[in-house]
gemmi code that builds the backbone of each chain (N, CA, C; Angstrom):
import gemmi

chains = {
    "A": [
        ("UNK", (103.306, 116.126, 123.145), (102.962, 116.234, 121.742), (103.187, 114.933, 121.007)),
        ("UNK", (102.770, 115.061, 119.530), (102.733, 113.465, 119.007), (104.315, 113.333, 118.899)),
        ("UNK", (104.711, 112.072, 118.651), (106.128, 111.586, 118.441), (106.132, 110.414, 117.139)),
        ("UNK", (106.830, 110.012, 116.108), (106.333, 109.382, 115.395), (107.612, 108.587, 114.956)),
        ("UNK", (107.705, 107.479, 114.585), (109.018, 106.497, 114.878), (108.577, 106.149, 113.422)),
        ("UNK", (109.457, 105.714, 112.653), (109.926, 104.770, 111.380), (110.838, 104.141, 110.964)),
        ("UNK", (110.608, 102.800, 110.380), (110.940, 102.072, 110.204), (111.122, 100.931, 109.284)),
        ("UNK", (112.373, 100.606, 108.347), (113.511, 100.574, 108.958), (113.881, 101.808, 108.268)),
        ("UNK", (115.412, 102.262, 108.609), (115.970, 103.955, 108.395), (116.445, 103.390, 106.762)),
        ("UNK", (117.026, 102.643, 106.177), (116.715, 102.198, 105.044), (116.622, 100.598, 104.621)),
        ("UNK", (116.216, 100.742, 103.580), (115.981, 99.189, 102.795), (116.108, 99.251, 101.326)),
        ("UNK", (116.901, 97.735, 101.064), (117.051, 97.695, 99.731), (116.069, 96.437, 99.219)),
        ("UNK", (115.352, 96.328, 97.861), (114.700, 95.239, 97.417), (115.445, 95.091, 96.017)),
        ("UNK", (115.055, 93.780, 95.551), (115.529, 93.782, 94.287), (114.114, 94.283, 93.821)),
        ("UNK", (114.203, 94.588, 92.183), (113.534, 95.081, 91.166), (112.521, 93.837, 91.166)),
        ("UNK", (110.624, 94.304, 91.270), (109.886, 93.169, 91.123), (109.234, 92.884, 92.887)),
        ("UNK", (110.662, 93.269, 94.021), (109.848, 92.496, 95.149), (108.832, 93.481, 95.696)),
        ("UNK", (108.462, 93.534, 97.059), (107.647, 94.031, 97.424), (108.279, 95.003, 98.839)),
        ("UNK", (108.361, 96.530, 99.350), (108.997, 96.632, 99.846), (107.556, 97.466, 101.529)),
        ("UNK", (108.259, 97.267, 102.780), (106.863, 97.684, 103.548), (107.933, 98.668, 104.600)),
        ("UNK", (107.329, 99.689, 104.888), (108.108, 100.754, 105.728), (106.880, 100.715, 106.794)),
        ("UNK", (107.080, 100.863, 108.219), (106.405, 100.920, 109.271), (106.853, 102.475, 109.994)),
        ("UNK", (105.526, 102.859, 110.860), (105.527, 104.073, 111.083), (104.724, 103.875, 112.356)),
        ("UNK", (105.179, 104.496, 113.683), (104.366, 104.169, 114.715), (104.336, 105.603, 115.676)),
        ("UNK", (103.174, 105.942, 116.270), (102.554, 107.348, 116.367), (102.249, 107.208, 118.133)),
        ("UNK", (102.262, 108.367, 118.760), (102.599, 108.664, 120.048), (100.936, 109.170, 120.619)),
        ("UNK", (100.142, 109.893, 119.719), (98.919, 110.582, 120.273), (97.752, 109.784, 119.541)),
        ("UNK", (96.983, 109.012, 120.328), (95.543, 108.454, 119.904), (94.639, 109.784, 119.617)),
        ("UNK", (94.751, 111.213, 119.480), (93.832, 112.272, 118.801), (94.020, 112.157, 117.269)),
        ("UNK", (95.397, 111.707, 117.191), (96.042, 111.811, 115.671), (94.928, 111.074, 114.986)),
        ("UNK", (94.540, 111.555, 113.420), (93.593, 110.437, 112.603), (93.624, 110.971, 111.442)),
        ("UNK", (95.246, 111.246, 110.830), (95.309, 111.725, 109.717), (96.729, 111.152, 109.171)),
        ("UNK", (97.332, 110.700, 107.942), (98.365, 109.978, 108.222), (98.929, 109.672, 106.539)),
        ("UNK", (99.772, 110.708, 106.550), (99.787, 110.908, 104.779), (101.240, 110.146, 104.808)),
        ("UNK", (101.539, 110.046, 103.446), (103.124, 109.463, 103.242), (103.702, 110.260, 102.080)),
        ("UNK", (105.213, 110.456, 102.529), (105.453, 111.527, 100.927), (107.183, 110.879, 100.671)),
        ("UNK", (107.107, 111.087, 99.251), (108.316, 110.763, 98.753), (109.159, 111.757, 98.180)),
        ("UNK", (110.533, 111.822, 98.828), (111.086, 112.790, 98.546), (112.323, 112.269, 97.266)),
        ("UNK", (112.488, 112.383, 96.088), (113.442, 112.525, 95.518), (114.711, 113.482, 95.717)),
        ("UNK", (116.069, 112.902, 96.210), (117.505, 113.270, 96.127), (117.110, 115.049, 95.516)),
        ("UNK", (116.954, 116.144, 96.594), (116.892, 117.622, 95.956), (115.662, 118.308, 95.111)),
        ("UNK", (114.617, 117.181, 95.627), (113.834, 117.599, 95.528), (112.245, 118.146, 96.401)),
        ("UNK", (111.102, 118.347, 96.048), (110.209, 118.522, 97.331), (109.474, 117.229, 98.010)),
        ("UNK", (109.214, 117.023, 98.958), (108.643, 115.783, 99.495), (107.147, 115.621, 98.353)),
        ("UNK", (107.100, 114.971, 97.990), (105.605, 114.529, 97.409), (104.178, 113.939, 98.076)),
        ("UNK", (103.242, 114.350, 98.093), (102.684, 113.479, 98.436), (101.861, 112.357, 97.880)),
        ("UNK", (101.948, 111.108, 98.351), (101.698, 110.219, 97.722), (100.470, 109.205, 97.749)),
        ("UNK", (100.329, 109.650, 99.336), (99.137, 108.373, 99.635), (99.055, 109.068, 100.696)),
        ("UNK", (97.257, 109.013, 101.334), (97.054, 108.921, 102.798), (96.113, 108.536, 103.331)),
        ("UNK", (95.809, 108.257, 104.544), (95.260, 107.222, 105.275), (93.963, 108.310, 106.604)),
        ("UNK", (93.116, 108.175, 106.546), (92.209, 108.618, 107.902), (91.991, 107.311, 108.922)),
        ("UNK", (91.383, 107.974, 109.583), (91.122, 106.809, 110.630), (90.023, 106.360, 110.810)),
        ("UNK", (89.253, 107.008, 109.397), (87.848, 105.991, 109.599), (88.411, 105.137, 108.748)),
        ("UNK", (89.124, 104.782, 108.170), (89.455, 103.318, 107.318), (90.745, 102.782, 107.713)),
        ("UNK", (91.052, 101.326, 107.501), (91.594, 100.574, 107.917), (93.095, 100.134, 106.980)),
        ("UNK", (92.627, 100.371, 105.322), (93.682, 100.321, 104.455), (92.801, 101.172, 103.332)),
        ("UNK", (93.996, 101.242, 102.327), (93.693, 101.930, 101.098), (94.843, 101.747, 100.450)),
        ("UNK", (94.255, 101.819, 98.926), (95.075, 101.288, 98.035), (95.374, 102.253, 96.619)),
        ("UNK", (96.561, 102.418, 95.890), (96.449, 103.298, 94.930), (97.123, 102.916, 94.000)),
        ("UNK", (97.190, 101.772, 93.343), (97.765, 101.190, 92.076), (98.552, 99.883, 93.081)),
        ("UNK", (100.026, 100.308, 93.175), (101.040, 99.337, 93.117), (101.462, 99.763, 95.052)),
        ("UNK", (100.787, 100.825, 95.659), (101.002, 101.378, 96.581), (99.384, 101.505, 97.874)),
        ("UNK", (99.883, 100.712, 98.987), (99.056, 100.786, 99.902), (99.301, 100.989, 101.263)),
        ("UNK", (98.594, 101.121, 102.043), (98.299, 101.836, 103.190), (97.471, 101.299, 104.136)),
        ("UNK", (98.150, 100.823, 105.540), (97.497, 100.375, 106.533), (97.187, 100.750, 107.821)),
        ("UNK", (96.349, 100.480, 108.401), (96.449, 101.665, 109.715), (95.978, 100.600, 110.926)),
        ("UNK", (96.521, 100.576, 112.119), (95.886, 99.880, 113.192), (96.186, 100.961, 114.153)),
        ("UNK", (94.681, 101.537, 114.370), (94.702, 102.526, 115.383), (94.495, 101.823, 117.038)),
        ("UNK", (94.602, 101.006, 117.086), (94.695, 99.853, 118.468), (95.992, 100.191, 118.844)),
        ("UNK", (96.848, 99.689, 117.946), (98.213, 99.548, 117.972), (98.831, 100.834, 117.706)),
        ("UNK", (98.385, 101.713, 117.066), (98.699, 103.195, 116.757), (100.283, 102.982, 115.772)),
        ("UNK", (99.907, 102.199, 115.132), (100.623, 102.190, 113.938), (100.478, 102.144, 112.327)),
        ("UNK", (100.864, 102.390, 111.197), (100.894, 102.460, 109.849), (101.788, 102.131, 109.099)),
        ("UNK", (101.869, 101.648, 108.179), (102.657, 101.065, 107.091), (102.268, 101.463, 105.942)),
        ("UNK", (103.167, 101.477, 105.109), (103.139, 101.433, 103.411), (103.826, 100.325, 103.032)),
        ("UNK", (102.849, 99.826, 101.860), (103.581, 99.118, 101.100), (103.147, 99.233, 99.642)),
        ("UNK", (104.628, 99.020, 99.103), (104.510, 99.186, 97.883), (105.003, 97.769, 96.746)),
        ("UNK", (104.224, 96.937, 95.935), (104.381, 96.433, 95.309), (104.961, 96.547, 93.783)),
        ("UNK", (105.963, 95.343, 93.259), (106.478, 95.334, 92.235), (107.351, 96.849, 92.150)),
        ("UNK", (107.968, 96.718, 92.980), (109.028, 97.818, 92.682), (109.823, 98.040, 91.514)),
        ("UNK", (109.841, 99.293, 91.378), (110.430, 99.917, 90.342), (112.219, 100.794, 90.832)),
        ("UNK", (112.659, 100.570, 89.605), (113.911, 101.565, 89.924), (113.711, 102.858, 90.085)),
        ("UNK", (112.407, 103.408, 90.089), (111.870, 104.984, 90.376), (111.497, 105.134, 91.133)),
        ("UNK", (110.865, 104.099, 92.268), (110.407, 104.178, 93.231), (111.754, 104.197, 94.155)),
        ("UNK", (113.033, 104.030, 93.750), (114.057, 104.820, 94.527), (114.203, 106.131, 95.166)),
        ("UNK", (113.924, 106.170, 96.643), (113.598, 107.674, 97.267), (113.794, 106.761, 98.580)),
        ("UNK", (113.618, 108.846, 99.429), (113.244, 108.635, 100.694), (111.730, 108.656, 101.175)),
        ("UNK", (111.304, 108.104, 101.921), (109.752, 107.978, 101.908), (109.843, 108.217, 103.644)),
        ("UNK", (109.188, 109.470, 103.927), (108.039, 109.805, 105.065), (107.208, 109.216, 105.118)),
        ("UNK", (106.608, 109.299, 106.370), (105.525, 109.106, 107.167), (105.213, 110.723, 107.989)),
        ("UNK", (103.975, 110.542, 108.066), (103.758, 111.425, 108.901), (102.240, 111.626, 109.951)),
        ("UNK", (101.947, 111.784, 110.774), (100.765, 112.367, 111.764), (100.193, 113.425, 111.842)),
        ("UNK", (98.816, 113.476, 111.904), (98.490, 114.906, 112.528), (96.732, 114.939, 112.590)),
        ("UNK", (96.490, 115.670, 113.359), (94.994, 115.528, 113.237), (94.063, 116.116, 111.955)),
        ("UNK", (93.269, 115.665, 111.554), (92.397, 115.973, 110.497), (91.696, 117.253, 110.481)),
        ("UNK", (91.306, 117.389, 111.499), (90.281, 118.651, 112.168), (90.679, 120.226, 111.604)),
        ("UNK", (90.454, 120.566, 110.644), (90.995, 121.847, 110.835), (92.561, 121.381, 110.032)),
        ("UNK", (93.340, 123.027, 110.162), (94.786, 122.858, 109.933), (95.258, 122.919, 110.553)),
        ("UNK", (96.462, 121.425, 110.789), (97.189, 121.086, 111.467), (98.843, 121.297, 111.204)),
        ("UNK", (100.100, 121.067, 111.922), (101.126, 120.667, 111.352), (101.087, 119.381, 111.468)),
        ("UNK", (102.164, 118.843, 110.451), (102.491, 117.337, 110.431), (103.661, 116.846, 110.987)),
        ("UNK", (103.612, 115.658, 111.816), (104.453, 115.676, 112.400), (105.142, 114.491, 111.828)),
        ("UNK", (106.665, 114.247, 111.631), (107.109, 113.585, 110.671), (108.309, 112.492, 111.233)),
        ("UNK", (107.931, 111.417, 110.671), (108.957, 110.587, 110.599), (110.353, 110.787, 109.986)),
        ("UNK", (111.668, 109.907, 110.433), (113.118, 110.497, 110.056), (113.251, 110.140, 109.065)),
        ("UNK", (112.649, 109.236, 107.857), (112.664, 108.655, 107.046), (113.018, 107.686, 106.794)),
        ("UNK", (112.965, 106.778, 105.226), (113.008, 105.858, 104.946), (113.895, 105.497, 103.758)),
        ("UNK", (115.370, 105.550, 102.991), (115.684, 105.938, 102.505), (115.406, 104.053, 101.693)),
        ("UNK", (114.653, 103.859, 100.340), (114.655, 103.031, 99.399), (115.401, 102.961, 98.277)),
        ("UNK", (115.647, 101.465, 97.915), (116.882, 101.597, 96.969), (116.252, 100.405, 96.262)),
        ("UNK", (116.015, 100.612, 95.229), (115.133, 99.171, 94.269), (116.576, 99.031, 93.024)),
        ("UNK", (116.840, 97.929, 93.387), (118.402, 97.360, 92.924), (117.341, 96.679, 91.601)),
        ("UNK", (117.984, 97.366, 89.847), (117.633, 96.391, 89.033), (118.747, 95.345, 88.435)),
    ],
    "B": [
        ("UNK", (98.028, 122.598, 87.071), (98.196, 124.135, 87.617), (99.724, 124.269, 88.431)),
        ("UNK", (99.766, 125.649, 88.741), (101.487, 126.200, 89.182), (101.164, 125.358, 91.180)),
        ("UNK", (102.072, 124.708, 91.453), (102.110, 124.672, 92.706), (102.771, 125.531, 93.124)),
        ("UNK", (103.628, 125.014, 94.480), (104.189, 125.716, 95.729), (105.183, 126.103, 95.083)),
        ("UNK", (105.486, 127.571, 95.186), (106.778, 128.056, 94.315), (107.722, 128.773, 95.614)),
        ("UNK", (109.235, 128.739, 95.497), (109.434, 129.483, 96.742), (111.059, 129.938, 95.985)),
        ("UNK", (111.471, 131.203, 96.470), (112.252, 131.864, 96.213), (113.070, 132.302, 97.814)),
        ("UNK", (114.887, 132.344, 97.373), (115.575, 131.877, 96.552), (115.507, 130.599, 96.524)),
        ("UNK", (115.934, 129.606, 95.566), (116.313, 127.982, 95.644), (117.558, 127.907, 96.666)),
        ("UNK", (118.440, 128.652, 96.380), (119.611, 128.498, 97.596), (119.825, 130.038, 97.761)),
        ("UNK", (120.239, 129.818, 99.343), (121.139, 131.036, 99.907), (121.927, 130.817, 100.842)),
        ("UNK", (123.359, 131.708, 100.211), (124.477, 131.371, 100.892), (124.636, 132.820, 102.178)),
        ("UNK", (124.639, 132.840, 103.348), (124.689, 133.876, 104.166), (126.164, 134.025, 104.901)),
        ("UNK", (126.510, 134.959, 105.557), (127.438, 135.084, 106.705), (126.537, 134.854, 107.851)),
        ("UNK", (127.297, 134.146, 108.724), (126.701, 134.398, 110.209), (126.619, 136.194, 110.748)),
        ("UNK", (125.274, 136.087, 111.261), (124.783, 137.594, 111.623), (124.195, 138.653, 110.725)),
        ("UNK", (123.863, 137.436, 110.077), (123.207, 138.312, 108.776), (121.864, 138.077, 108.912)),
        ("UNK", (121.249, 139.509, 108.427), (119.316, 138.950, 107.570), (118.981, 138.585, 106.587)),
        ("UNK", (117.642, 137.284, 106.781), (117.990, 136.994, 105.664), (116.470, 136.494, 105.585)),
        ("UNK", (115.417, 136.840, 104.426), (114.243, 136.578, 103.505), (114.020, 135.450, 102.961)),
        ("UNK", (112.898, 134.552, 103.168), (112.835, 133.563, 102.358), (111.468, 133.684, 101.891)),
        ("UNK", (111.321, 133.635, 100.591), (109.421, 133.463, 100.344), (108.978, 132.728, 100.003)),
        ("UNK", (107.779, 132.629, 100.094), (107.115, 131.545, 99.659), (105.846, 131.976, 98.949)),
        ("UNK", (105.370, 131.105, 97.813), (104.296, 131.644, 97.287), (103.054, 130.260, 96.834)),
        ("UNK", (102.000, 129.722, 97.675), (101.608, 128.910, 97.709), (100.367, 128.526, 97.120)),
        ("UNK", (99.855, 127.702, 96.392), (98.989, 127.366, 95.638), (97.822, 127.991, 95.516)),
        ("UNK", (97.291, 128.932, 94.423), (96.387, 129.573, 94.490), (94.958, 129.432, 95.368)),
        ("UNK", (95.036, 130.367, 96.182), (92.899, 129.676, 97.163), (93.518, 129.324, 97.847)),
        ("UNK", (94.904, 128.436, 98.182), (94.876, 127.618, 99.552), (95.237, 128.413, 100.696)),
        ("UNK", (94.153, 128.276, 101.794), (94.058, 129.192, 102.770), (95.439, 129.088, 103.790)),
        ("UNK", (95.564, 127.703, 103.967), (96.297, 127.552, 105.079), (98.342, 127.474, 104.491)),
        ("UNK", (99.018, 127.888, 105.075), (100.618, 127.482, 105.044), (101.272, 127.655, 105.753)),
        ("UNK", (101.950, 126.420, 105.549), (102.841, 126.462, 106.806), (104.718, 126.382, 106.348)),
        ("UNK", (105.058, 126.570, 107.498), (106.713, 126.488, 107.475), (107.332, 125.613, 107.880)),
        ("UNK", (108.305, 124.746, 107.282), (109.256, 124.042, 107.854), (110.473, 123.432, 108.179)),
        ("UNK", (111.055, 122.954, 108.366), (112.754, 123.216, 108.491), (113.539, 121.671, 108.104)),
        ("UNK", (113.955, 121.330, 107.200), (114.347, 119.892, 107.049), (116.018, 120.367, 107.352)),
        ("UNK", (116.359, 119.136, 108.084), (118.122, 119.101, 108.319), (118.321, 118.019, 107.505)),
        ("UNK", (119.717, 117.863, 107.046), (119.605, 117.064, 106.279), (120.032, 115.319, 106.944)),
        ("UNK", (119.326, 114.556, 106.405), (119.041, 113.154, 107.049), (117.745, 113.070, 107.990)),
        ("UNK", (117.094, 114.077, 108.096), (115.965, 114.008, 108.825), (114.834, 114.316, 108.283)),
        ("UNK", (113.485, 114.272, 108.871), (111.966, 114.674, 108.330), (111.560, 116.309, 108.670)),
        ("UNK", (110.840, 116.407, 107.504), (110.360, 118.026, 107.963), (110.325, 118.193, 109.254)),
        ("UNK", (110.718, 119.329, 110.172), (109.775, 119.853, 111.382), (109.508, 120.857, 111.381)),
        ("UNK", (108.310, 121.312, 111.848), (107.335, 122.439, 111.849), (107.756, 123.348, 112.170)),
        ("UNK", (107.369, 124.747, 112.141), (108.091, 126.123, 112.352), (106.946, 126.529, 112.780)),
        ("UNK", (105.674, 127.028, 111.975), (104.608, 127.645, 112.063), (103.763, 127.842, 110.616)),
        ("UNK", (102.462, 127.891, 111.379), (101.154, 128.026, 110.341), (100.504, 129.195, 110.250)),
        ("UNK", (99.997, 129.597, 108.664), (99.001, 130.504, 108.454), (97.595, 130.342, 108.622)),
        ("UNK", (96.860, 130.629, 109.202), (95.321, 130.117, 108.561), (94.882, 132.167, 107.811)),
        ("UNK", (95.041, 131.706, 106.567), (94.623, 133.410, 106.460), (95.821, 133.937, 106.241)),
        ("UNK", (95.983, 135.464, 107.014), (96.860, 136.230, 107.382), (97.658, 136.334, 108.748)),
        ("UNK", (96.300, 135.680, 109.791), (97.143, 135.185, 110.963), (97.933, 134.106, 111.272)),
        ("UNK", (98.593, 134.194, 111.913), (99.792, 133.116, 112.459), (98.514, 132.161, 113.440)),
        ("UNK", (98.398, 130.879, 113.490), (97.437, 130.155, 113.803), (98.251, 129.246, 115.030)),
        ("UNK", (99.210, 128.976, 114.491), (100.573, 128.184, 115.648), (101.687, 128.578, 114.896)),
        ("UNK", (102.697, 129.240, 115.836), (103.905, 129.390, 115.726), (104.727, 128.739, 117.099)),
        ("UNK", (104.370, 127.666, 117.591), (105.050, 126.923, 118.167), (106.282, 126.698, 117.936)),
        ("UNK", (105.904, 126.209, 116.769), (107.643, 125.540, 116.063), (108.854, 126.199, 115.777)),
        ("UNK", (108.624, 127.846, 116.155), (109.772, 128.789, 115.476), (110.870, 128.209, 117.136)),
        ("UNK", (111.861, 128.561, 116.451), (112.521, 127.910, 117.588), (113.329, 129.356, 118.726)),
        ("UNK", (113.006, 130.055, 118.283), (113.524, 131.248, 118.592), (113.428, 132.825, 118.261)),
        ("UNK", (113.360, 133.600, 119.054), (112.962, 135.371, 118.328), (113.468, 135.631, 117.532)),
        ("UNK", (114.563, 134.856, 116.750), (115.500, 135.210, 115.638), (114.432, 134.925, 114.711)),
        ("UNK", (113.546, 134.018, 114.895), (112.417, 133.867, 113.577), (111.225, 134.196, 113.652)),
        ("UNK", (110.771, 134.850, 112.414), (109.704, 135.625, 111.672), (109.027, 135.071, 110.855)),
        ("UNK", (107.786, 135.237, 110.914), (107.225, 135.131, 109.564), (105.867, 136.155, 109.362)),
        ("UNK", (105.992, 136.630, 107.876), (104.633, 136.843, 108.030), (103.444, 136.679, 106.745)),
        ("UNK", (102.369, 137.118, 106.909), (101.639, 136.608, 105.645), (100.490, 137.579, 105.333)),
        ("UNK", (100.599, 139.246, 104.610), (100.061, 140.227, 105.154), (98.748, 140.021, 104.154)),
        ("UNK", (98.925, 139.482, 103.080), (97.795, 139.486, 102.543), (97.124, 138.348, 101.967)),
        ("UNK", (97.310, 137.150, 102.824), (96.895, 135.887, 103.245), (97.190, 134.961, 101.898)),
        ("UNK", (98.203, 135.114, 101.060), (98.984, 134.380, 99.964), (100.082, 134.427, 100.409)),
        ("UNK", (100.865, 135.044, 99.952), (102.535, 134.940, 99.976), (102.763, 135.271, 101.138)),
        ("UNK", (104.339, 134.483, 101.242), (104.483, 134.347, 103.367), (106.116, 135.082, 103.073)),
        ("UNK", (106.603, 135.516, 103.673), (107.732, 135.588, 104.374), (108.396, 135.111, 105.588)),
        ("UNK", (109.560, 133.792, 105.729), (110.269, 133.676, 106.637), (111.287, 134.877, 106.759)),
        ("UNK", (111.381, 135.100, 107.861), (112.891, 136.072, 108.056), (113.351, 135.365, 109.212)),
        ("UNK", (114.497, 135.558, 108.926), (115.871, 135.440, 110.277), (116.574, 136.541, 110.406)),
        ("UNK", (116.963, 136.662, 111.482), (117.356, 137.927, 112.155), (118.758, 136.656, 112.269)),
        ("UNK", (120.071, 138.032, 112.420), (121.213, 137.313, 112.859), (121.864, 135.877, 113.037)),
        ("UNK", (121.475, 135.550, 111.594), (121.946, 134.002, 111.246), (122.730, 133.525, 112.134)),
        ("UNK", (122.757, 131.954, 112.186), (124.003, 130.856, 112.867), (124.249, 129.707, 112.297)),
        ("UNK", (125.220, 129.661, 112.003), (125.615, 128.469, 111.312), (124.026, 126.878, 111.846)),
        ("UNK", (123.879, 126.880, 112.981), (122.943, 125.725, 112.553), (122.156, 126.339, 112.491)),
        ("UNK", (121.082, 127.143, 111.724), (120.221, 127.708, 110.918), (120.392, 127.255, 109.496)),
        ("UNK", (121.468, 126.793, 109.279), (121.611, 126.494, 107.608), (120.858, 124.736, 107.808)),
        ("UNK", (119.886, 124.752, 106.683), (118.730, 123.654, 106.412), (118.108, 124.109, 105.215)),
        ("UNK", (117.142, 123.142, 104.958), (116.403, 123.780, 103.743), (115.126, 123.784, 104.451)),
        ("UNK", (114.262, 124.916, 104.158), (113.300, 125.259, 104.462), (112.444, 125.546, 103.307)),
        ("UNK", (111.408, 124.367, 104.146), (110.175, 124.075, 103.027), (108.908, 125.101, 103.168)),
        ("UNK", (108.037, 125.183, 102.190), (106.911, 125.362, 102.785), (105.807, 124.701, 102.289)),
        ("UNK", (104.461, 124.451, 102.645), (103.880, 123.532, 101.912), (102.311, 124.883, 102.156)),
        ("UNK", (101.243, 124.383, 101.253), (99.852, 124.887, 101.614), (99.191, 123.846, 101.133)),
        ("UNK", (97.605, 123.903, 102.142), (96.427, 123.282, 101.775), (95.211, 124.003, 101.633)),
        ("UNK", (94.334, 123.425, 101.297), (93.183, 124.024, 100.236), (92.324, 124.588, 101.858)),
        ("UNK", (92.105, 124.407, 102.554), (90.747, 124.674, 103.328), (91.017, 123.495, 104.561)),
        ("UNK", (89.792, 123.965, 105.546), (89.926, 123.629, 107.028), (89.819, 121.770, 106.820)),
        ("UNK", (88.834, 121.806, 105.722), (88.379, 120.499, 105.357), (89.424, 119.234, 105.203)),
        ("UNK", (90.237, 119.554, 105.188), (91.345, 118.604, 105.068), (92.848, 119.098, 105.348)),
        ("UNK", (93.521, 117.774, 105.757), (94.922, 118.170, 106.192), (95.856, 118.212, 104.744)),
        ("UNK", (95.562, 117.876, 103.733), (96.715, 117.466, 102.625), (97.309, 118.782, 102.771)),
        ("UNK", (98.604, 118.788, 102.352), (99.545, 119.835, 102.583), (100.352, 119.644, 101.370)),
        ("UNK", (100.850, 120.490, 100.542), (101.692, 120.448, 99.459), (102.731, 121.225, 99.372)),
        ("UNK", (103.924, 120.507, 99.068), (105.195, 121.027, 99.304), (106.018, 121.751, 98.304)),
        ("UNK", (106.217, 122.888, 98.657), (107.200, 123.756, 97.851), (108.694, 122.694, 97.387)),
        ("UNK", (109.419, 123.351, 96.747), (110.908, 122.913, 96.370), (112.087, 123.320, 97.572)),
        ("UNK", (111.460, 124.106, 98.475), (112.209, 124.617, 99.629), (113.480, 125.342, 99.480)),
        ("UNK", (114.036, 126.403, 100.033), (114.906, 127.072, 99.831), (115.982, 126.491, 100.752)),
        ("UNK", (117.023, 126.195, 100.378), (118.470, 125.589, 100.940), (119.229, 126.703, 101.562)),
        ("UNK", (119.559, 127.094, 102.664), (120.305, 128.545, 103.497), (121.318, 127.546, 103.701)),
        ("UNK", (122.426, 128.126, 103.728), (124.031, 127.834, 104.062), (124.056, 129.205, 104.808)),
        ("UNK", (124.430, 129.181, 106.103), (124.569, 129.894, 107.079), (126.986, 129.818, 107.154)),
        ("UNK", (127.569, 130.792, 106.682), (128.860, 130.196, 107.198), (129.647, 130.624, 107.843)),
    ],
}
model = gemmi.Model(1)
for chain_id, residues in chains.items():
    chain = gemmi.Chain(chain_id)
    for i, (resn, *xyz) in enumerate(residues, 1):
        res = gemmi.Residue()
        res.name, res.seqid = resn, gemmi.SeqId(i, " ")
        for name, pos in zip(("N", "CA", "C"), xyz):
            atom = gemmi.Atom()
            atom.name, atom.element = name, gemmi.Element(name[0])
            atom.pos, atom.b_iso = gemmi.Position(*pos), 0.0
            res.add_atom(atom)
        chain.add_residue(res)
    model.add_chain(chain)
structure = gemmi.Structure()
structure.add_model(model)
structure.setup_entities()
């Protein structure tokens, strides 16, 4: 079954930099590839996601890369904010139909102002 | 509009107890699923609705777990004879149709198993 690795388990930026979490995936069927942010007690969000007919995507201050060669993904998020303090998933799964998602251990962010 | 709503927010159990969790998921959305967060880790899967049927229940980890979804909205997890590592918060999320994977996440119910 898929297996899905992330990376790093946390990171701190100052306020302003730019921060990139990597996510790397076990099954070449996979071609679905969302990211969610969970606030301290709250529900995971979702925030951004990625197919595998495209290569990146972008949604303000927050983007999304995919190298299905390499069977890996990243987020990155620019000009960080002190709100963008969370844990941030990754996750896999195929598009086709309904799937489960299979999830990264997370990413726990800390935007120091 | 109301998203993923799920009842109780917390429950505190004895070991060997039964115990209900519901879920009530975004109006129309066909599909939901179940899942189990420990804490420091990422969701993992339990099992999916498509409908009223169970579509994959792979993920239940054991006959102690149930679910069901009789009139293809609101789901019920059950556990039969709690254990202390059973205590997690358990999410649930739904999506709109076959057409896409987005999945949207309840507030998840927190079980303390003690």
């Amino acid at each position: 079954g898929e297996n899905v690795e992330q990376h790093p388990s946390t990171l701190s930026v100052q306020e302003g930099d730019s921060a990139v979490i990597k996510c790397t995936y076990s099954d070449s069927a996979s071609n679905y590839f969302p990211w969610y942010k969970q606030e301290l007690g709250k529900r995971p969000q979702l925030i951004i996601d990625i197919r595998s007919n495209v290569g990146e995507k972008k949604d303000q201050r927050i983007a999304v890369t995919l190298n299905k060669t390499a069977k890996h993904f990243s987020l990155h998020i620019t000009e960080t904010q002190p709100e963008d303090s969370a844990v941030y998933f990754c996750a896999a799964s195929l598009n086709s139909g309904n799937t489960p998602l299979v999830f990264g251990k997370g990413t726990r962010l800390s935007v120091i102002a | 509009g109301a998203g993923v709503s799920q009842t109780p927010s917390n429950k505190v159990t004895e070991k060997g107890k039964y115990v209900e969790l519901r879920c009530d998921p975004i109006s129309g959305h066909t599909a939901l699923y179940w899942y189990r967060q420990s804490l420091g880790q990422g969701p993992e899967f339990l099992i999916y609705f498509q409908g009223t049927g169970a579509a994959d229940d792979s993920g239940l980890p054991n006959d102690r777990f149930f679910a069901v979804r009789p009139e293809g909205s609101v789901s019920t997890l059950k556990i039969q004879r709690t254990e202390r590592g059973d205590s997690a918060v358990y999410l649930c999320a739904s999506s709109p149709n076959r057409l896409t994977n987005e999945q949207f996440f309840g507030p998840g119910t927190r079980l303390t198993v003690l």
